[in-house]
C-alpha positions as CSV (number, residue, x, y, z in Angstrom):
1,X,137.7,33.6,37.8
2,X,138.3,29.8,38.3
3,X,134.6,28.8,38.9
4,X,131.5,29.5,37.2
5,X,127.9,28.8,37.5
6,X,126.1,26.9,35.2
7,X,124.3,29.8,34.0
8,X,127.0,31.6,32.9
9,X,128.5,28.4,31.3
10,X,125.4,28.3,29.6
11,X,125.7,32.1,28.3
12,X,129.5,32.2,27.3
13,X,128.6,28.7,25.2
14,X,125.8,30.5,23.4
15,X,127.6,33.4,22.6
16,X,130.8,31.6,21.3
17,X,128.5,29.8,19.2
18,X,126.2,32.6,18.3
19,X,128.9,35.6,17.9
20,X,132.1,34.2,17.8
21,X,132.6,36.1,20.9
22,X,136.4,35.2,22.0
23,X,136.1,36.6,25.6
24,X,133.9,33.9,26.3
25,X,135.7,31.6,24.7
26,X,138.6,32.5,26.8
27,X,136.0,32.2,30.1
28,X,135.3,28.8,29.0
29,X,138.9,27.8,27.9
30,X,140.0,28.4,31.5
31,X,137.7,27.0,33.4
32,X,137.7,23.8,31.7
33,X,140.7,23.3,30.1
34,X,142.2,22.1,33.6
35,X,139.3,20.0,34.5
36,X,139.4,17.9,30.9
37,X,143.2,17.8,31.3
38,X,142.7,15.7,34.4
39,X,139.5,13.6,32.5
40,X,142.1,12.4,30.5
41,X,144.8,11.9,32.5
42,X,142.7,9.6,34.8
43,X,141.5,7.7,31.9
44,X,145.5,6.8,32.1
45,X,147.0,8.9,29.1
46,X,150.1,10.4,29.6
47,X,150.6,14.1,30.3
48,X,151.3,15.0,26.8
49,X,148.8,13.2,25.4
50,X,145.9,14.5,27.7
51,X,147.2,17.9,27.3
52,X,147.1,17.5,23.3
53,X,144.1,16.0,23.5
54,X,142.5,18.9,26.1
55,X,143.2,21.3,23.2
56,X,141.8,18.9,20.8
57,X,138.6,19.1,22.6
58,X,138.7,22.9,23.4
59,X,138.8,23.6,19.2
60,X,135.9,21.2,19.4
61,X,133.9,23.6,21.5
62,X,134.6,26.4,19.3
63,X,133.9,24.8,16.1
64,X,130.9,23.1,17.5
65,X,129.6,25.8,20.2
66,X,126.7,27.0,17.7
67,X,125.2,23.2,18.3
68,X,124.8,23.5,21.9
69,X,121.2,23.9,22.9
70,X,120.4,25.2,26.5
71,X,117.4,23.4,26.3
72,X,118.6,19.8,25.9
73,X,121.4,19.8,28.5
74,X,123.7,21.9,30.7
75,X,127.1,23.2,29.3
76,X,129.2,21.1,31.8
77,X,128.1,17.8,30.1
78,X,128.2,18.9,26.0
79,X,131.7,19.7,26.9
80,X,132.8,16.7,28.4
81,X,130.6,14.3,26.3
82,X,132.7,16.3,23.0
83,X,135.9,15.3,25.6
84,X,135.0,12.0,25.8
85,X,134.3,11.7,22.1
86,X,137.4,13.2,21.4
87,X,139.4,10.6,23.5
88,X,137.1,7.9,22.1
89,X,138.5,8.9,18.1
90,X,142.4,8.9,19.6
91,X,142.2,5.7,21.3
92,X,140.6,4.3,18.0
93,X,143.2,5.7,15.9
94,X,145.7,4.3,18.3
95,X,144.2,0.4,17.8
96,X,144.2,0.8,14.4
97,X,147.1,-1.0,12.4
98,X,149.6,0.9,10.5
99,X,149.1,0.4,6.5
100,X,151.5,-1.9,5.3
101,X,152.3,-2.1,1.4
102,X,154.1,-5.0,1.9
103,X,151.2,-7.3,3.7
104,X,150.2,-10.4,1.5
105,X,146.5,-9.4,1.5
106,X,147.8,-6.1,-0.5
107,X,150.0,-7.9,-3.1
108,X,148.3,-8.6,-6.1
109,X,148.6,-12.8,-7.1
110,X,150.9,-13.7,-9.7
111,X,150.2,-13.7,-13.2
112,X,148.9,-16.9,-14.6
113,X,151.4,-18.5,-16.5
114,X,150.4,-19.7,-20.2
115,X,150.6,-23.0,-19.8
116,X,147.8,-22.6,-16.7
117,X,145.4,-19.9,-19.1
118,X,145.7,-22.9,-21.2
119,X,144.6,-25.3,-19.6
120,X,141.7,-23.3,-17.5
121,X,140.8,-21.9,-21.4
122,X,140.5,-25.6,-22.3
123,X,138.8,-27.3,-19.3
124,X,136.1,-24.2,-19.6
125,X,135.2,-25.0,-23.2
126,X,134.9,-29.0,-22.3
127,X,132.3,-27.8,-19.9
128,X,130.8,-25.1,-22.3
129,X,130.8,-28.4,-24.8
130,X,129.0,-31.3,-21.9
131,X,126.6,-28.2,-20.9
132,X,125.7,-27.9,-24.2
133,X,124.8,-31.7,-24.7
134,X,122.2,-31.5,-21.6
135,X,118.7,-31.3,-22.2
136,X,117.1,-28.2,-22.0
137,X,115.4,-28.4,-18.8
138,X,118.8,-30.0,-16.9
139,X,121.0,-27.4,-18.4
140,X,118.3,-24.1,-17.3
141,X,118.3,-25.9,-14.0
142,X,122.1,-25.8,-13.5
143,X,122.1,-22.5,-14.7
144,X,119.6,-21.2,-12.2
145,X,121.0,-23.3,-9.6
146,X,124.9,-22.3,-10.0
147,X,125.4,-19.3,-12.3
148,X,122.1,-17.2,-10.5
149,X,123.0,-18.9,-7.6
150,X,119.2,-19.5,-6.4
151,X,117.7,-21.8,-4.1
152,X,116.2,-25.0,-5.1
153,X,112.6,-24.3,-3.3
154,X,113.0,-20.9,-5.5
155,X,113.7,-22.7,-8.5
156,X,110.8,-25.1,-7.8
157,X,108.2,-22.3,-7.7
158,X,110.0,-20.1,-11.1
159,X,109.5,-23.1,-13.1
160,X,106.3,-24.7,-11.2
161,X,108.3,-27.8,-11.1
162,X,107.2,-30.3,-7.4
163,X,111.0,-29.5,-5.7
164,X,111.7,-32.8,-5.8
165,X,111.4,-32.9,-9.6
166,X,114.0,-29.8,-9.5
167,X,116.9,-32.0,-7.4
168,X,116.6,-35.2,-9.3
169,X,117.2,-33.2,-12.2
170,X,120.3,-31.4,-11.5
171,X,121.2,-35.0,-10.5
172,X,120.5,-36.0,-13.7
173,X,122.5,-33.5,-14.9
174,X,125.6,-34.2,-12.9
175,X,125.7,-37.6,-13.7
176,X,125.3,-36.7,-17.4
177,X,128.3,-33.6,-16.9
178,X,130.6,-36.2,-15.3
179,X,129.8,-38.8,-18.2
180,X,130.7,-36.0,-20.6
181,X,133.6,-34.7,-19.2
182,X,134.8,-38.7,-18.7
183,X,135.0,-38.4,-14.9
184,X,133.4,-41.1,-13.4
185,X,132.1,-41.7,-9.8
């Protein structure tokens, strides 16, 4: 009962798919339930592991038998391309790190203190205040440039401004935001 053709691999797969039929499970269970066993021990997993993982792959089959189609491949190589796929998922789960609440990246920052809400409130209305006293055409430039985040070139052709004309403006600008905000350079 230990070998079988691929023909009647074939058969018992369809009719554990199609049926549910548990005697054919069982046929397939025993024939390959060894041979997986040793696929996974000689991908150098323990004993327990492989054997754990053989079973893994066996529920696999019977959950998944009613995918199998005769006509795109034999038996023998859906079952040990779910195997593989199935050892594939453990050793991934095996890499991946165990979650740790206490990690920096997971704990939130501090509150801001008042003193520093103050003084970010205050420098952002100083540059609310210099924005404001732009021209126009320097301040919808900045705005574009830093708040929309586009491109110069793309600002160029929005406005139908020569891209030249576009940098020495937001130039302009700078110099003009720095004069405001009494840093000079």
């Amino acid at each position: 009962m230990a070998e079988m053709s691929a023909e009647e691999m074939t058969l018992c797969l369809v009719r554990t798919g199609r049926s549910r039929d548990v005697a054919s499970f069982e046929r397939l269970f025993v024939y390959f339930g060894p041979r997986i066993r040793s696929f996974m021990l000689k991908r150098a997993l323990d004993g327990q592991l492989a054997e754990e993982l053989m079973q893994e792959t066996m529920m696999m089959v019977w959950r998944k038998a009613a995918l199998f189609d005769p006509q795109r491949g034999n038996a023998s190589a859906w079952v040990f391309t779910l195997a593989r796929n199935v050892m594939i998922d453990n050793l991934r789960k095996a890499k991946r790190p165990e979650f740790d609440p206490t990690d920096p990246a997971f704990v939130p920052d501090a509150p801001e203190t008042p003193d520093v809400n103050f003084e970010q409130d205050e420098s952002a209305e100083r540059i609310r205040q210099a924005l404001a006293s732009l021209p126009e055409d320097q301040a919808e430039l900045l705005r574009m440039s830093f708040f929309e985040d586009i491109s110069h070139s793309m600002i160029a052709e929005k406005t139908n401004l020569p891209l030249g004309t576009v940098k020495s403006r937001i130039r302009a600008a700078f110099s003009r935001l720095r004069a405001a905000l009494g840093e000079d350079r």
